[in-house]
C-alpha positions in Angstrom: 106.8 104.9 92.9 102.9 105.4 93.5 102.0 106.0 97.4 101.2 102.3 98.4 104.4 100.7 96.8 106.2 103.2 99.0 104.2 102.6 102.1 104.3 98.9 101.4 108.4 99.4 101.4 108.5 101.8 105.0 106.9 98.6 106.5 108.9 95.7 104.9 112.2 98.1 106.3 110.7 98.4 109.5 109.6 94.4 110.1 113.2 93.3 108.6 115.5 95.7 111.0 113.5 94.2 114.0 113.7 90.5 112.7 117.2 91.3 112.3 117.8 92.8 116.5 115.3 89.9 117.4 116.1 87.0 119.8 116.0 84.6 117.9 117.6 81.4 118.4 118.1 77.5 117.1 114.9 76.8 118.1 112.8 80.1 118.4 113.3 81.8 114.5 111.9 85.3 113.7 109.9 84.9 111.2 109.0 87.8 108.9 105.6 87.3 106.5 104.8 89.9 103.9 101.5 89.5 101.3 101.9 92.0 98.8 98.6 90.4 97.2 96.0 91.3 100.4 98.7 93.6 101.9 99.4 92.2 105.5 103.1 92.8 107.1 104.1 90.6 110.3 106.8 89.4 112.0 106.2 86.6 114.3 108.6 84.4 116.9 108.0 80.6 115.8 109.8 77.4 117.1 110.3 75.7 120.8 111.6 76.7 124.1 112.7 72.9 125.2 109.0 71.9 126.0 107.1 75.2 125.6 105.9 75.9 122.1 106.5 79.5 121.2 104.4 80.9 118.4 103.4 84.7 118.4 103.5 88.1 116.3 105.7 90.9 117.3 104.6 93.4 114.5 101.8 93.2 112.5 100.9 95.7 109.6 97.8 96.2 107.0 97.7 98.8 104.4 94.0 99.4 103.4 92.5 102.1 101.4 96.0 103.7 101.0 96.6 104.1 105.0 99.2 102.2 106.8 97.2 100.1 109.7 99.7 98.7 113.0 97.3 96.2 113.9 99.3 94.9 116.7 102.7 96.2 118.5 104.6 94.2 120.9 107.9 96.3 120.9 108.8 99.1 123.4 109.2 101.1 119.8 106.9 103.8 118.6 106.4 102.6 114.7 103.7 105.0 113.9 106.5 107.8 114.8 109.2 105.4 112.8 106.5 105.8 110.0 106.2 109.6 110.3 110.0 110.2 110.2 110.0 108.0 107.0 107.7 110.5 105.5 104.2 109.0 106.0 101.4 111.5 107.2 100.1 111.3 110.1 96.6 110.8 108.4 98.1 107.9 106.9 98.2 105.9 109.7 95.7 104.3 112.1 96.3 102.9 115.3 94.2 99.6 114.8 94.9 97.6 118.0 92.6 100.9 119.7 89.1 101.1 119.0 87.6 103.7 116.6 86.3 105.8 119.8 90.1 106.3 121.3 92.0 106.8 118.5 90.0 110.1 117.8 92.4 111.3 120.8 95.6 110.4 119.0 97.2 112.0 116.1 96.7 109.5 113.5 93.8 108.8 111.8 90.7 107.2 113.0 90.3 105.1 109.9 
């Protein structure tokens, strides 16, 4: 399995075991969206609260130029560490919800 596929698997595992723990209910479903074509990974709450519409992503994932991008976490989990005990480099992944200038200051890559 060629680099990508794999990567492409680490983030479908990761979305799927949190849609799984999620609150979801009868109303509010976790709703998982993967697009192997353009490679963007989310998982997002969708439904109604009685009146309140709910809509929002929990965990959203792009993999570009062969690097894993977490464009938005709104767990309490690390997933960029998930991703490094699965085996993925840390120059594999980019922090994307920081800006260029302060992920220089983490251990993943800048882009």
């Amino acid at each position: 399995m060629d680099k990508v596929e794999q990567y492409r698997q680490f983030v479908k595992q990761i979305l799927t075991e949190h849609a799984e723990i999620s609150n979801s209910t009868d109303t509010v479903k976790a709703e998982l969206i993967f697009d192997t074509e353009r490679d963007h990974y989310q998982l997002s709450y969708v439904g109604w609260q009685g009146d309140k519409r709910v809509f929002g992503p929990v965990l959203h994932f792009d993999i570009e130029d062969g690097k894993i991008w977490i464009q938005y976490n709104g767990t309490e989990d690390s997933v960029a560490q998930r991703l490094v005990e699965m085996g993925v480099p840390t120059t594999d992944i980019v922090i994307g919800f920081h800006s260029a200038f302060k992920r220089q200051f983490t251990r993943y890559a800048v882009n």
